[in-house]
C-alpha positions in Angstrom: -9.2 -145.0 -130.4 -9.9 -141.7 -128.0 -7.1 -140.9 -126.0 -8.4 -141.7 -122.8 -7.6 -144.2 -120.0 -4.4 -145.4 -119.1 -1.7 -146.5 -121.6 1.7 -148.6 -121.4 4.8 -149.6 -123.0 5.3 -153.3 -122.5 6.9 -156.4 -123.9 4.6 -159.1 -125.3 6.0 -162.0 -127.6 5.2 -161.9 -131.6 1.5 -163.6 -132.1 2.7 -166.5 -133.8 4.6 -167.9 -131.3 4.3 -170.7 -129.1 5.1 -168.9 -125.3 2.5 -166.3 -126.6 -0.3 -168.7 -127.7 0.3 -170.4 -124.0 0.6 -167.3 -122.0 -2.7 -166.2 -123.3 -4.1 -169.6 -123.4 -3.7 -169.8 -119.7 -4.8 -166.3 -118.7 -7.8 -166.6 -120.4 -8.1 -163.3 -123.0 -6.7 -162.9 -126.5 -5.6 -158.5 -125.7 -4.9 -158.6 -129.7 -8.4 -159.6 -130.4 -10.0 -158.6 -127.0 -11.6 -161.7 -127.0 -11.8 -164.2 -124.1 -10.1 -168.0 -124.1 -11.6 -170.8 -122.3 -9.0 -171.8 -119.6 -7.5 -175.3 -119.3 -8.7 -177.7 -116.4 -6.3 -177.7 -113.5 -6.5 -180.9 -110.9 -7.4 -179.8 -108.1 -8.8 -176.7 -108.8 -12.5 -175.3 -110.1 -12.5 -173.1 -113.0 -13.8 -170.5 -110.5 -11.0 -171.0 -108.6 -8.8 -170.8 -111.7 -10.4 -167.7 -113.5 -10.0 -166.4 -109.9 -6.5 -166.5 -109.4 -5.6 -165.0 -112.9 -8.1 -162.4 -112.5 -5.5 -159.4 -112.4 -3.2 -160.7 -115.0 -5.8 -161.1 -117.4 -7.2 -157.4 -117.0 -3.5 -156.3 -118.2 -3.1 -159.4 -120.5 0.4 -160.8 -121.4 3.4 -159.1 -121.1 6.2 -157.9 -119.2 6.2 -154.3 -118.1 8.8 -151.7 -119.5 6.9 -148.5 -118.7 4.0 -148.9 -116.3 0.8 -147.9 -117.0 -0.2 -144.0 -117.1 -2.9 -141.4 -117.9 -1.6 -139.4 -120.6 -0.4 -135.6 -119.5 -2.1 -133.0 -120.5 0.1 -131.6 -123.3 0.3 -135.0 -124.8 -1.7 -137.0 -127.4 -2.2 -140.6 -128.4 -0.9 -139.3 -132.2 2.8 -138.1 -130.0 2.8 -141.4 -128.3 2.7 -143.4 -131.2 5.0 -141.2 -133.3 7.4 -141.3 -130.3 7.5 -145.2 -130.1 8.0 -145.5 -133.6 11.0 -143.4 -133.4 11.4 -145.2 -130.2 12.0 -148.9 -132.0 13.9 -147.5 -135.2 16.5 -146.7 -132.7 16.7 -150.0 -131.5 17.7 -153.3 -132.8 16.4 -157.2 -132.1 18.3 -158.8 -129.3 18.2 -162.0 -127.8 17.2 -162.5 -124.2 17.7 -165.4 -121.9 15.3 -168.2 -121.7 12.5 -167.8 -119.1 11.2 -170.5 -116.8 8.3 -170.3 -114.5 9.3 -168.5 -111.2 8.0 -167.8 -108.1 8.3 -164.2 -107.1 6.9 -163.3 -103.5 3.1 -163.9 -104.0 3.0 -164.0 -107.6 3.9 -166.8 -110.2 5.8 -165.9 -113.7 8.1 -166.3 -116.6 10.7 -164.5 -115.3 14.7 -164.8 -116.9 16.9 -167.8 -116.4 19.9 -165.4 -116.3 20.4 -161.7 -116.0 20.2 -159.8 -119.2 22.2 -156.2 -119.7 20.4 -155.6 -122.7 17.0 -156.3 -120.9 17.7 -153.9 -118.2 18.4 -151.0 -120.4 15.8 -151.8 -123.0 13.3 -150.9 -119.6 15.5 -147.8 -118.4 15.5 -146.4 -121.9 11.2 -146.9 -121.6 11.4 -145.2 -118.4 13.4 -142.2 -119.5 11.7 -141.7 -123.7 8.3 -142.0 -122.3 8.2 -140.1 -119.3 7.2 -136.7 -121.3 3.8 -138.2 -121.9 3.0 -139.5 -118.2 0.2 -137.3 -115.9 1.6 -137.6 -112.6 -0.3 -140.1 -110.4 -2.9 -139.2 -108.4 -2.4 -139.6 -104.2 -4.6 -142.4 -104.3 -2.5 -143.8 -106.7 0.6 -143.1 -104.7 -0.8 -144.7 -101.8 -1.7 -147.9 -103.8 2.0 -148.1 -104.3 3.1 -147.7 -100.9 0.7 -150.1 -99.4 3.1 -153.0 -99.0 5.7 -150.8 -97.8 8.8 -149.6 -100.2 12.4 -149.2 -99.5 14.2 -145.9 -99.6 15.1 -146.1 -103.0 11.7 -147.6 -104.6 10.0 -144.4 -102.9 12.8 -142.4 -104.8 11.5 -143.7 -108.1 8.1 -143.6 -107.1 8.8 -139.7 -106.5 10.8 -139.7 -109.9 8.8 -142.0 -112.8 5.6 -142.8 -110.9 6.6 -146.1 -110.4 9.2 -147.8 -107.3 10.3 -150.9 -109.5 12.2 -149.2 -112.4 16.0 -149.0 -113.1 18.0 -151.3 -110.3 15.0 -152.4 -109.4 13.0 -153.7 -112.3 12.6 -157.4 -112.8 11.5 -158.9 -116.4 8.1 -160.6 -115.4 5.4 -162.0 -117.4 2.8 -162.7 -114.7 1.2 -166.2 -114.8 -0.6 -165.9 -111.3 -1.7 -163.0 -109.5 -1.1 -161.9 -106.1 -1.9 -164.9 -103.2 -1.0 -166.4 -100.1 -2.3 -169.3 -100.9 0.0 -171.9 -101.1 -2.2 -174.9 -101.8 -3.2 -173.1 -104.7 0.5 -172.3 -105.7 1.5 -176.1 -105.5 -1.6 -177.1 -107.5 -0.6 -174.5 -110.4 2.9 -174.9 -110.2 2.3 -178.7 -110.5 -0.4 -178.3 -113.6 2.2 -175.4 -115.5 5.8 -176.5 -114.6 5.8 -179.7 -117.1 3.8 -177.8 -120.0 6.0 -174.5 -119.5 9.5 -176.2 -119.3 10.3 -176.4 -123.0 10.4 -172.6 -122.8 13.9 -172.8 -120.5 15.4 -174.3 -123.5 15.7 -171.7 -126.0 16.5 -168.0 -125.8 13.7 -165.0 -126.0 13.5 -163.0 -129.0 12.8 -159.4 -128.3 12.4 -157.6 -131.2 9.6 -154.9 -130.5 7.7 -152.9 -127.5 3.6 -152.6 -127.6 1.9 -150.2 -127.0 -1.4 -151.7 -124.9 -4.6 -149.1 -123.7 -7.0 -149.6 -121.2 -9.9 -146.9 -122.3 -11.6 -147.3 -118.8 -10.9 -148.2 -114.9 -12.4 -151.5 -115.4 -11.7 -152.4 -118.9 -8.8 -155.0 -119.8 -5.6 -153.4 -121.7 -5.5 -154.6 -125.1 -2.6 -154.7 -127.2 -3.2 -151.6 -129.9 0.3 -152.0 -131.6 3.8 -153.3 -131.7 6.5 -151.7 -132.9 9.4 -153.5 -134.1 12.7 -152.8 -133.5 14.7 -151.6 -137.0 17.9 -150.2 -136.2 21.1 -151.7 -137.9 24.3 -152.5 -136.2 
């Protein structure tokens, strides 16, 4: 794989299990296999509609973001990034998470946390900080992207600092489910369609037990999962 286009560190949950299989069920692409997944029927909505509305979560398939996606700098190499989140995860242990539910958040729909998680929030700083070394800076059109909805004092601070204004106090564990819309009829007609099939996933604690590392060789090509790296450390 060429070291080119954008890469990221993310959460995704292991392959063979069931929040996985429905998160990328639902958004439509396999990013393991890079393949595409016919999308369930949703009353009240076209598949148009549907394929639509997931459009943006399905070019970065499913995850939650620890370190945002970046073009690598120029001393850097794919070979460093890997080595660096293999030493990355041997320096971490499993964990347990809370359960995630569907959420609303703003314009988006997810499966965001039940109850706030310590060991979440660093997992994310410690992304942040270990693979800064390897991030280009972001472009001004980049910059501007990120400052179109406006950003608070701080969230340009980080922007400034790691590239990116939702890190540190203010990251939020996401996995999104629906991308950005104001359309509300459309959010009651999903929310109705995903609430009862999602609820069983409130019910019992996330395992997180690895970070993958996705690519996305090209503007307009989807991110695809190119490894995970499980967590090994002891104690």
């Amino acid at each position: 794989m060429p070291s080119t286009g954008r890469y990221a560190i993310y959460f995704a949950p292991a392959e063979d299990t069931a929040i996985w299989r429905f998160g990328i069920g639902w958004l439509g692409r396999d990013p393991v296999a890079d393949k595409a997944l016919l999308q369930p029927d949703v009353p009240g909505l076209t598949a148009a509609q549907v394929a639509t509305a997931t459009e943006s979560p399905r070019q970065y398939g499913f995850h939650a973001t620890l370190k945002p996606p970046f073009h690598l700098a120029d001393s850097s190499t794919e070979v460093d990034l890997r080595a660096a989140a293999a030493a990355f995860s041997a320096a971490h242990r499993p964990f347990t998470a809370p359960a995630v539910s569907l959420q609303r958040i703003g314009r988006f729909q997810a499966f965001a946390l039940t109850a706030p998680s310590a060991e979440m929030n660093h997992l994310a700083a410690d992304c942040i900080t270990a693979f800064d070394r390897f991030r280009a800076p972001p472009s001004a059109s980049e910059l501007a992207k990120r400052r179109e909805r406006g950003l608070t004092d701080r969230q340009e601070s980080y922007l400034q600092a790691w590239g990116y204004p939702y890190v540190m106090e203010e990251f939020r564990f996401h996995m999104t489910m629906l991308g950005s819309t104001s359309d509300e009829a459309l959010h009651a007609a999903i929310t109705a369609y995903l609430q009862p099939l999602a609820g069983h996933f409130a019910e019992q604690p996330l395992a997180v037990d690895a970070i993958c590392l996705y690519h996305q060789q090209a503007h307009d090509a989807p991110f695809l999962l190119t490894e995970r790296f499980a967590f090994t450390a002891n104690g």
